[in-house]
C-alpha positions in Angstrom: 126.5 12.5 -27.0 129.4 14.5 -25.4 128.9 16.0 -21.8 129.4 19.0 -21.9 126.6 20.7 -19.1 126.7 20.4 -15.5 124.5 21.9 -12.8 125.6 22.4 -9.6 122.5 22.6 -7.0 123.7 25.7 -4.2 120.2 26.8 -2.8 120.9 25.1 0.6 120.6 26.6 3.8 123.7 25.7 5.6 122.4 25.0 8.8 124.5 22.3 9.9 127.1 25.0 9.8 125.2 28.0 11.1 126.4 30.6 12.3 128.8 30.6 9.6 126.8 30.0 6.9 123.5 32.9 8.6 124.9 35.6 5.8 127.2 33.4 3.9 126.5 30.7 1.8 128.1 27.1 2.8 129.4 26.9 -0.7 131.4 30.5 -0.3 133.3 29.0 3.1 136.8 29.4 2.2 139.3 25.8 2.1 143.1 27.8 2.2 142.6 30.9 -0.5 139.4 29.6 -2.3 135.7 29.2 -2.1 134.3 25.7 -1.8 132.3 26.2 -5.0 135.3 27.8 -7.0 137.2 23.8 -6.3 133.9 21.9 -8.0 133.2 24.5 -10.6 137.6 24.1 -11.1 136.6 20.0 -10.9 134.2 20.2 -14.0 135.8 22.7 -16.2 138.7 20.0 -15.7 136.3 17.0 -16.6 135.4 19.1 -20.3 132.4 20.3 -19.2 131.7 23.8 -20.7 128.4 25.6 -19.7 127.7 25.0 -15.4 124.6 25.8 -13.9 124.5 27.0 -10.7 121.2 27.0 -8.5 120.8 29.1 -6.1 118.0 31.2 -3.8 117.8 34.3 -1.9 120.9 35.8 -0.5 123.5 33.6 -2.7 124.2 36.9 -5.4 127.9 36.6 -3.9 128.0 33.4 -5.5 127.2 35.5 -9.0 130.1 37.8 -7.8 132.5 36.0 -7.3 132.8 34.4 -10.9 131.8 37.8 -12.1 135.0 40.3 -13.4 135.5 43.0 -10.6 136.7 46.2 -12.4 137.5 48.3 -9.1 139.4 45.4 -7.7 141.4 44.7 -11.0 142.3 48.2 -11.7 143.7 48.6 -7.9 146.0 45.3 -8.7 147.1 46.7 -11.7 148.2 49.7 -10.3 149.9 48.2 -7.4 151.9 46.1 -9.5 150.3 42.8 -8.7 149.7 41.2 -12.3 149.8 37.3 -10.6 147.0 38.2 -8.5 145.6 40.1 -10.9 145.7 37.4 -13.9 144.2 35.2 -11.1 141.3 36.7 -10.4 140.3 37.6 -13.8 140.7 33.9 -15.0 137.9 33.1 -12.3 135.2 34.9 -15.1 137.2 32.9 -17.4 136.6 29.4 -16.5 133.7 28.7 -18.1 130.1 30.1 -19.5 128.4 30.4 -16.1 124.9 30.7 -15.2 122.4 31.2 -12.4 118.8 30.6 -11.9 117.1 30.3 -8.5 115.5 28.0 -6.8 112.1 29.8 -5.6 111.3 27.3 -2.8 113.4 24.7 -1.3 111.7 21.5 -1.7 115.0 19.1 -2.5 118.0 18.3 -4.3 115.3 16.5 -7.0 113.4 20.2 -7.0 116.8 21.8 -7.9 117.5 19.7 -10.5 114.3 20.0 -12.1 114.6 23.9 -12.4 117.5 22.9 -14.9 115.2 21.2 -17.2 115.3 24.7 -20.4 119.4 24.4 -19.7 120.1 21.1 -20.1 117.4 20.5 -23.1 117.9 16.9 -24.3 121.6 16.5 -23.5 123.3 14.5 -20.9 124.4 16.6 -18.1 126.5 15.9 -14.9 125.6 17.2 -11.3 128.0 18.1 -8.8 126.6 18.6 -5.9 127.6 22.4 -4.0 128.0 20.3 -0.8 130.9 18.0 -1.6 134.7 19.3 -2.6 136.3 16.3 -3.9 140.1 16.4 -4.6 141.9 14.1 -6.8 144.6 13.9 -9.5 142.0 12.3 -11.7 138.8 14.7 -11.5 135.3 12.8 -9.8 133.2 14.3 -12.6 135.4 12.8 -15.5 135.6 9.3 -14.0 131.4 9.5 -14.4 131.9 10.9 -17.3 134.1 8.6 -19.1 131.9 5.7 -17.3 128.5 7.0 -19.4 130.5 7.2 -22.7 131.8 3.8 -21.9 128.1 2.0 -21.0 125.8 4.5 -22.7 124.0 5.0 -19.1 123.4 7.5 -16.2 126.7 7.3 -13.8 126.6 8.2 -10.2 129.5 8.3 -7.7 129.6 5.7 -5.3 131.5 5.3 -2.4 131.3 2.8 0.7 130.1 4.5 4.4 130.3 3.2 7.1 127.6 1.0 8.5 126.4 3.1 11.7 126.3 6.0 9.2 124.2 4.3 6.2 120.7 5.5 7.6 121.9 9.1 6.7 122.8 8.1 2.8 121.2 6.6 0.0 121.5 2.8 -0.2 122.5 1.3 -3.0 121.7 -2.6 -4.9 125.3 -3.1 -7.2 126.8 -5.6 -9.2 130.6 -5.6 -9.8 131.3 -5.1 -13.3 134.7 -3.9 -13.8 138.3 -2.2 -11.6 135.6 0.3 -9.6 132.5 0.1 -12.0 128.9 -1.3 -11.0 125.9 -1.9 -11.8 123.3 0.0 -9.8 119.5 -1.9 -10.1 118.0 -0.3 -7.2 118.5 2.3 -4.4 116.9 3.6 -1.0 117.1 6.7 0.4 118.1 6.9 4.5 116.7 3.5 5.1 115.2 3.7 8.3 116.0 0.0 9.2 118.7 -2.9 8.9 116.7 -4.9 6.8 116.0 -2.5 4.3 120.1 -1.7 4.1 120.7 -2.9 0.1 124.9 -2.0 0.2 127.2 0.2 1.9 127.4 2.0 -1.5 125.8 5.3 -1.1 125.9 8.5 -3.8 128.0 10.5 -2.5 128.3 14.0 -4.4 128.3 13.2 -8.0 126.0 12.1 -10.9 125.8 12.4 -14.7 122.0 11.8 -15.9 120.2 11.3 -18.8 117.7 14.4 -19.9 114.8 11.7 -19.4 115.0 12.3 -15.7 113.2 15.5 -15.9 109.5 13.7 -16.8 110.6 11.1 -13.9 111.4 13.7 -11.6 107.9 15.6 -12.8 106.2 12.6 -11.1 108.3 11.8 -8.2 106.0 12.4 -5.1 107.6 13.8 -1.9 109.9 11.5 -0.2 112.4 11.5 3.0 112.1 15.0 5.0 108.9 16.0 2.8 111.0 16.9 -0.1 111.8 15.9 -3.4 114.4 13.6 -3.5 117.0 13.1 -6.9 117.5 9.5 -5.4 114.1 8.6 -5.3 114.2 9.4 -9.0 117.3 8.0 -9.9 115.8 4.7 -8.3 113.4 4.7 -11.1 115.8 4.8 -13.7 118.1 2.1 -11.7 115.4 -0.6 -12.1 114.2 0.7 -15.3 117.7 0.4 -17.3 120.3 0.7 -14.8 122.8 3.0 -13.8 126.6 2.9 -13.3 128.0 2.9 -9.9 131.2 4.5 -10.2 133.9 3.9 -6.9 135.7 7.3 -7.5 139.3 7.7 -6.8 139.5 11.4 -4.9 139.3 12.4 -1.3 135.8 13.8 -0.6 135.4 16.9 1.7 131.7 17.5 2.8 131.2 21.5 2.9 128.2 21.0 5.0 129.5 20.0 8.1 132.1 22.0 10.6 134.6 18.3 10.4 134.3 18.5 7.3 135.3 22.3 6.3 137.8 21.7 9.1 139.5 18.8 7.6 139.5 20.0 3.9 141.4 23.0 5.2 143.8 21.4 6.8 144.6 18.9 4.2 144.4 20.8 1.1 146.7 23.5 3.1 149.0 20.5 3.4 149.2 20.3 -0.5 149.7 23.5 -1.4 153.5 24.3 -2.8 153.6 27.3 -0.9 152.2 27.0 2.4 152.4 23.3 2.5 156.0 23.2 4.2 155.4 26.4 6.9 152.1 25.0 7.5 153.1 21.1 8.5 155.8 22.7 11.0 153.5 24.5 12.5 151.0 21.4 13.0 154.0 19.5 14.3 154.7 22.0 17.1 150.6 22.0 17.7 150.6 18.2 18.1 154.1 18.4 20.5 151.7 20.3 22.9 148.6 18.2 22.7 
């Protein structure tokens, strides 16, 4: 079956990037002239996907806003002439059938995918999670993608961390299969000692399941930080039938953390055909004076 859903969990609370994020939501933190969110929900419309999900809580309604049409705003750029902006911001409602529900009580990423359960129905679905920006010429979400068409099973996006930082990822058990496929059999989430390390593979911001994860998440008990973790259930459906391990091509940016925001800004600036060039002579003459 085609992929054509994706749910994109957004009901964190930021706080690794308070006091940015007190009345703003992490995923609304601007890289250049864009919200973080507007890049991933850009990243699946690009993979095919056309209905996204987006789960949020209390205080995101900018989030609904943003990929809302803004008649006040439109009409002011109309009249002032400015029909590239304007065609711009209109094709943000455009990019594809959005939708919102929230998630009443924070109680993990597995929680926030499990109020997606009456949207996705029994189709395949991908998650992106709100956290990570990934850029690539190739999009994250289609690699998965193509990788479940290909073996008929869950994908997740893998990439290698390094070995001081494991404890703070998922762990994963893999088998090379193919270029950067794998077969995933087992996973841990923050594994609290050396011993119970499996890989330096850890998920890392991307996943298309199977609809049978909802009844495994419906008994998933409450795992690392008290919450309900996705990899916890994923693990169940890693030693059940197995799950691809796909070694995406793309540089991740993680939203959730001041480096991170930091360094996606400054890269993505880099890229961009119009302040690309003014921008890297003005980080030359920075790094003259360091």
């Amino acid at each position: 079956m085609k992929v054509t859903k994706a749910v994109i969990p957004a009901a964190g609370l930021g706080t690794r990037v308070l006091p940015a994020t007190k009345a703003m939501p992490k995923e609304m933190l601007t890289i250049v002239d864009k919200p973080a969110i507007q890049y991933i929900v850009e990243e699946a419309v690009n993979s095919g996907i056309t209905d996204i999900l987006i789960i949020t809580n209390r205080g995101k309604g900018i989030i609904e806003d943003h990929f809302d049409r803004a008649p006040e705003l439109e009409d002011r750029l109309i009249a002032s002439g400015k029909n590239d902006v304007y065609d711009e911001i209109v094709s943000i409602s455009k990019l594809a059938n959005i939708y919102f529900v929230r998630q009443k009580e924070t109680k993990g990423l597995g929680h926030a995918v499990n109020c997606a359960r009456s949207f996705v129905g029994n189709e395949p679905f991908a998650v992106l999670y709100g956290d990570d920006v990934i850029i690539g010429d190739d999009p994250a979400c289609g690699q998965l993608i193509r990788a479940y068409e290909k073996y008929g099973k869950a994908a997740v996006g893998i990439k290698a961390v390094p070995e001081d930082q494991i404890f703070k990822y998922s762990s994963l058990k893999v088998d090379h299969l193919e270029d950067n496929l794998y077969s995933c059999t087992d996973m841990i989430e923050k594994p609290k000692t050396k011993e119970a390390v499996l890989s330096l593979f850890s998920i890392l911001g991307r996943c298309v399941l199977t609809p049978d994860i909802f009844d495994i998440l419906d008994n998933t008990p409450p795992g690392a930080g008290g919450e309900i973790q996705l990899t916890d259930a994923m693990r169940t459906l890693a030693q059940s039938v197995g799950i691809i391990g796909v070694d995406y091509t793309g540089k991740r940016y993680d939203m959730g953390d001041k480096l991170g925001t930091l360094q996606a800004t400054v890269e993505i600036a880099l890229r961009n055909p119009k302040l690309g060039e003014p921008f890297r002579n003005y980080l030359k003459g920075i790094v003259a004076d360091l």
